[in-house]
PLY file of the C-alpha trace (Angstrom):
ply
format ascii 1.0
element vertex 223
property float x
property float y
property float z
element edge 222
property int vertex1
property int vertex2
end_header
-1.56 2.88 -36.97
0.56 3.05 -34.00
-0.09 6.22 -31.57
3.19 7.95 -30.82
1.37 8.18 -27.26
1.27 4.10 -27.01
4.85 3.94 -25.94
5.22 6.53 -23.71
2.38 4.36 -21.54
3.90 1.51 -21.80
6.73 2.78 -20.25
5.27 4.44 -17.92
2.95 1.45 -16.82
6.26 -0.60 -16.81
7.73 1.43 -14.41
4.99 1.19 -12.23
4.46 -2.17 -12.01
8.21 -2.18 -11.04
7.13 0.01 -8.12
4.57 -2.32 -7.21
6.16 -5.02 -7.49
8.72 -3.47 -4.75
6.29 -1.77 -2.37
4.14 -5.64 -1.94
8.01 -7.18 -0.75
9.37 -4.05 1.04
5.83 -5.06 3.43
5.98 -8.69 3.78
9.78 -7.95 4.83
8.89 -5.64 7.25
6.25 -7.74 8.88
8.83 -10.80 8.55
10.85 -8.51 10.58
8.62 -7.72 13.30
7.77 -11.80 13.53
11.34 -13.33 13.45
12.70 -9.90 15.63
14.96 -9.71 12.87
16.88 -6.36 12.96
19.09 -6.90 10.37
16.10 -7.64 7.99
14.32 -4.38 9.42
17.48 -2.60 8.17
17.08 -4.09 4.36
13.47 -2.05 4.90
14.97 0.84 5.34
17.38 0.81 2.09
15.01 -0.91 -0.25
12.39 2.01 0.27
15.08 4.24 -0.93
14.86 2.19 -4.41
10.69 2.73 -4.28
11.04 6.31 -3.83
14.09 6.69 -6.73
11.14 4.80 -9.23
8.41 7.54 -7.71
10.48 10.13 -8.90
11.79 8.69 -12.35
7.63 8.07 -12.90
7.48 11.72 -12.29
10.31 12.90 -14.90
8.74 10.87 -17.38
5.07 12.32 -17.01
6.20 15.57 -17.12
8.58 15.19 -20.33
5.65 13.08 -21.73
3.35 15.68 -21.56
5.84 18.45 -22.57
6.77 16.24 -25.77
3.14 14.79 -26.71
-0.31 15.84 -27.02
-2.05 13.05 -24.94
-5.72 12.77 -25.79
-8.60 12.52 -22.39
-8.17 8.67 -22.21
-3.87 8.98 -22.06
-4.56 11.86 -19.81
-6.65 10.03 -17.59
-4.26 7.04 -17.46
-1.22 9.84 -17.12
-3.04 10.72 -13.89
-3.80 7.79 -13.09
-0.39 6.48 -12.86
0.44 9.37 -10.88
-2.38 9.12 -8.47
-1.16 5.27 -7.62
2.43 5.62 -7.56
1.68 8.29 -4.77
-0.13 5.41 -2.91
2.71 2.81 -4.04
5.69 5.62 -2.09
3.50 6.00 0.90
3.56 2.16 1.16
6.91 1.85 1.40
7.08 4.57 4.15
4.47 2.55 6.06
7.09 -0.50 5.73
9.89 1.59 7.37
7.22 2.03 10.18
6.54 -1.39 10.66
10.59 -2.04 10.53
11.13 0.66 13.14
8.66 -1.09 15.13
10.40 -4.88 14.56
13.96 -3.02 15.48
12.53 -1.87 18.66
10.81 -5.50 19.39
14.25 -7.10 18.57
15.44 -5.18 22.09
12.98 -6.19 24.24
11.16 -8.87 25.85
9.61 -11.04 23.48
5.44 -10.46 22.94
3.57 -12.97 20.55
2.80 -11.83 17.88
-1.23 -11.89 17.97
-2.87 -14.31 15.01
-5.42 -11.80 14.30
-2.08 -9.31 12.89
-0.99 -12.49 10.72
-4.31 -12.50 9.42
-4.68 -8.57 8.80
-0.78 -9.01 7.36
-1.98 -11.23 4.88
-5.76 -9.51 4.10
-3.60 -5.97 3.69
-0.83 -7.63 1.06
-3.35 -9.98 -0.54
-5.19 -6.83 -1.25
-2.12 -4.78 -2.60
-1.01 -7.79 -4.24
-4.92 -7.92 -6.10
-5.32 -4.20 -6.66
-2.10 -4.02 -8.47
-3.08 -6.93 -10.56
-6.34 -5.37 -11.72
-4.66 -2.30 -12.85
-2.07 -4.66 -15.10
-4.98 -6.46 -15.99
-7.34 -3.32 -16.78
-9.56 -5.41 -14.69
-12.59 -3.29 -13.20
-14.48 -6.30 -11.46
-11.63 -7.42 -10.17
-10.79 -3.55 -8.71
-14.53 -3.59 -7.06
-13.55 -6.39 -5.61
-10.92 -5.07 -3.71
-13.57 -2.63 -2.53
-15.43 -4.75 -1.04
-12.64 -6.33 1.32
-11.88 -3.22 2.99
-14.34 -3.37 6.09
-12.46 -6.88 6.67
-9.20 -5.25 7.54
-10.87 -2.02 9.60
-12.41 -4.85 11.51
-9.11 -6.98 12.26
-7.23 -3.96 13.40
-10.07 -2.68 15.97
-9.79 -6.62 17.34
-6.16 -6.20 17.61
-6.71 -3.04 19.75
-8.57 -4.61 21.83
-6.42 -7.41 22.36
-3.35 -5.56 23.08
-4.89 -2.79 25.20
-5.94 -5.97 27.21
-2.36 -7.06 27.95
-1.67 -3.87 28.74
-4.23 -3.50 31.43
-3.02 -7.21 32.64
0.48 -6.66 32.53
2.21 -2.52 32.17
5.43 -3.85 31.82
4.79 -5.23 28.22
3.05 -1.62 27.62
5.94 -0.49 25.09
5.77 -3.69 22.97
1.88 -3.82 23.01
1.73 -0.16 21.85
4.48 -0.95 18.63
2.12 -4.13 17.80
-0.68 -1.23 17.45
1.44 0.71 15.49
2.34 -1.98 13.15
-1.89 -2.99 13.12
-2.47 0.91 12.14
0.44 1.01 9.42
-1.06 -2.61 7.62
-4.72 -0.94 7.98
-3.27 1.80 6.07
-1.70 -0.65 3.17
-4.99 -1.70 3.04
-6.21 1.88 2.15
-3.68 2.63 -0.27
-4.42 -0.56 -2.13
-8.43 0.91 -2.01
-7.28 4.20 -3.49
-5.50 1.98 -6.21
-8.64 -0.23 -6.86
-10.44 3.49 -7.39
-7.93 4.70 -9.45
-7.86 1.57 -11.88
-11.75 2.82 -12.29
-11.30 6.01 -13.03
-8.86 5.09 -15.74
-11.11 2.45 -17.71
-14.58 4.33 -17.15
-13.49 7.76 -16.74
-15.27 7.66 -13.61
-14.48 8.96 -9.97
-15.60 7.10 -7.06
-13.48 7.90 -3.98
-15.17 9.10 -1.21
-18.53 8.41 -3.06
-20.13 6.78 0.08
-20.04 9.92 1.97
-20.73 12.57 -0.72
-23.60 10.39 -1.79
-25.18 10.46 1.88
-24.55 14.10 2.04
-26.27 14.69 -1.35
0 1
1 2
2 3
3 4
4 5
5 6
6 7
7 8
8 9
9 10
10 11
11 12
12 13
13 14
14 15
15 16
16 17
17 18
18 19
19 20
20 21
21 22
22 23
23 24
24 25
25 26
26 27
27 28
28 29
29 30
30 31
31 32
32 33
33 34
34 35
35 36
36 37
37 38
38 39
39 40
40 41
41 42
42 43
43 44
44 45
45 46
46 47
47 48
48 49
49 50
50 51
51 52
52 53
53 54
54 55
55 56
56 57
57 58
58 59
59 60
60 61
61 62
62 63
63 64
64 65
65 66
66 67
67 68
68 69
69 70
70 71
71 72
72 73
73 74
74 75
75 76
76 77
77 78
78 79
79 80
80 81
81 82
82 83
83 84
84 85
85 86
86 87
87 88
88 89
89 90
90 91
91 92
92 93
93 94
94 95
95 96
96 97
97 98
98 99
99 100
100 101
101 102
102 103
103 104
104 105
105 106
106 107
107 108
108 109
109 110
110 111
111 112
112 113
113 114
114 115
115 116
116 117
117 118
118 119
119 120
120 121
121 122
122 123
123 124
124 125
125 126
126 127
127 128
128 129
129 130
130 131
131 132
132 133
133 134
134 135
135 136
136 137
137 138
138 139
139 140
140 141
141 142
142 143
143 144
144 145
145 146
146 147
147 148
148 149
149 150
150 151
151 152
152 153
153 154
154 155
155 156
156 157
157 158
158 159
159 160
160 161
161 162
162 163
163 164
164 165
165 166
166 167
167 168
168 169
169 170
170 171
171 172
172 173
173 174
174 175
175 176
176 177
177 178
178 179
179 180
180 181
181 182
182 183
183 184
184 185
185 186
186 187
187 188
188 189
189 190
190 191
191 192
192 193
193 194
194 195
195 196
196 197
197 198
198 199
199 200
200 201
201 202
202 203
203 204
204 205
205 206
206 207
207 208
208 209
209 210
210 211
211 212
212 213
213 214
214 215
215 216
216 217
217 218
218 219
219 220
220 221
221 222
């Protein structure tokens, strides 16, 4: 027999996966932004957020008519939450893109700095693990979410090289100061992607074992 519930998730999952879907391209365009110094493509950032936030508020109309309506049962209520919980990570995404644009609009103005290979690689390790996290929640995939657990050291450790780096030109040359700070920036905003797409990976736990684990390191070592 078919839950009345059923469809209201469906929906609900649809439009999130729509959100997704937008929050992994509004990031590679903003870091194709900062590479090519490409203001006008910065600008696209800027609107196409807009369209991320519109879908974090239509998921929020329909949880809260869906639970006004319906009488969800613990397992809809924990994927109810759920959904919540990531499209929360999925807007703040998209605001970390219009950082990383406002960074490539400032870069477009000045002197040209290379972009450092080690920020290509932590580009690609942040959105790879959006792009996975994402995928194990359409996939009800827990393995696949623990997975994504276990990358996030890799991108703490690429952004700390890339401070390095820069703070290095900075100390060989002050005049590229401003541009070496915004490539920080931009390493700071992709190391929090990378976050976001760790609270995702938790969140796809909690909804198929009923089981929290964020912050379970440290409240482990404490206990």
């Amino acid at each position: 027999m078919t839950r009345t519930f059923d469809p209201v998730i469906r929906e609900l999952r649809d439009m999130l996966l729509q959100m997704g879907s937008r929050s992994e391209a509004i990031i590679e365009k903003s870091f194709r932004a900062l590479e090519k110094r490409d203001r006008k493509l910065a600008d696209e950032v800027i609107t196409d957020d807009l369209e991320i936030d519109r879908l974090d508020v239509e998921i929020d109309s329909a949880i809260l008519q869906a639970l006004a309506l319906n009488a969800p049962v613990a397992g809809d209520l924990r994927e109810v939450f759920g959904i919540k919980m990531i499209a929360t990570d999925l807007e703040r995404v998209g605001d970390l893109a219009r950082n990383i644009a406002k960074s490539a609009r400032r870069s477009a103005e000045r002197t040209p700095l290379a972009t450092p290979p080690t920020l290509e690689e932590m580009a690609r390790s942040a959105i790879d693990q959006l792009r996975r996290a994402l995928d194990a929640y359409a996939r009800s995939d827990v393995e696949a979410a623990r997975a994504v657990l276990d990358d996030d050291d890799r991108v703490d450790a690429q952004e700390d090289e890339i401070i390095v780096q820069e703070l290095t030109e900075i100390a060989n040359d002050s005049e590229v100061a401003p541009q070496a700070v915004d490539l920080i920036l931009v390493a700071k905003n992709l190391e929090r992607v990378a976050d976001h797409a760790t609270n995702i990976a938790e969140d796809v736990i909690l909804i198929a074992e009923a089981r929290n684990i964020k912050h379970a390191s440290k409240l482990g070592a404490v206990s």
